[in-house]
N, C-alpha and C positions, 0 to 999 in steps of 0.2 A: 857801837865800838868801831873806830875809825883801825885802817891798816897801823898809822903809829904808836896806836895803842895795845893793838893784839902784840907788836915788836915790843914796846918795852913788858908786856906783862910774861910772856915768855922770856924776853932775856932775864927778868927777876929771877921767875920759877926754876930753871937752869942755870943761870951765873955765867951765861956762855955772854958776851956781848953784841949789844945791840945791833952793829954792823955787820956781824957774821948771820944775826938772827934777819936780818932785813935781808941781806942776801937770800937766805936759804925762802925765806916766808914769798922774794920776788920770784926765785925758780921755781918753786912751787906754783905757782900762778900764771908763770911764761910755759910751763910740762903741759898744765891743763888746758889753759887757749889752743896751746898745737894741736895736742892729741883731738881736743874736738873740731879743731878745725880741717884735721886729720880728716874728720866720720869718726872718730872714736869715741866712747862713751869712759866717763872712768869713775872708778866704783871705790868708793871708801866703806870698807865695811866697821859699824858701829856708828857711822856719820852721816851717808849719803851718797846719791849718782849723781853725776852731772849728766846730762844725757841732751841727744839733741833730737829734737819736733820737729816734724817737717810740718809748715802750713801748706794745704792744697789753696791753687791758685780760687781767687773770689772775687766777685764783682763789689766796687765800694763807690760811691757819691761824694762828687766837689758840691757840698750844700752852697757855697758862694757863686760856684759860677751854673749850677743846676747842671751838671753834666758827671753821667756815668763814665768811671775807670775802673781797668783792672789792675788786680792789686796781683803780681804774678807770685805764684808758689816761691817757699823760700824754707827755710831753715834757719831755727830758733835754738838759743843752747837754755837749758832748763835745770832747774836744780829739785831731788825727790829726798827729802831728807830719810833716815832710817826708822823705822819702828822705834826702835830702842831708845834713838835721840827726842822723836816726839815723846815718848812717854816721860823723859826726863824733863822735859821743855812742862810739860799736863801736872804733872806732878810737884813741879817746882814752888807753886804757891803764891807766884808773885805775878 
């Protein structure tokens, strides 16, 4: 399901229009890049965390040119869906 699609299937469900639904579905999305780019994690309860992983720094190989690098520690943003939502997803049948 593409972003254009999750905007018209809510603007249906609600009647609200699609323009005001794409607004709100981008601020939704531009709230949660900040706050994690913040350090903050944000929590949707019945849905999921986004939450962010620190990789510790690791050595990694140029197989082409046969020469070890390091790959320096970094910071991953991560999505943990909720119990509730897997068991919907398990359950689903399809």
């Amino acid at each position: 399901m593409t972003k254009a699609e999750i905007v018209a299937d809510v603007a249906n469900k609600t009647g609200v229009e699609k323009v005001a639904v794409q607004a709100v579905v981008e601020s939704f999305m531009e709230v949660v890049k900040s706050s994690m780019m913040n350090g903050e994690n944000v929590y949707l309860r019945g849905f999921g965390s986004f939450t962010i992983k620190r990789r510790a720094e690791k050595t990694g190989r140029n197989i082409s040119k046969n020469t070890t690098i390091i790959i320096p520690a970094h910071n991953i943003p991560s999505f943990k869906p909720a119990k509730t939502f897997v068991n919907q997803v398990k359950n689903s049948g399809k």
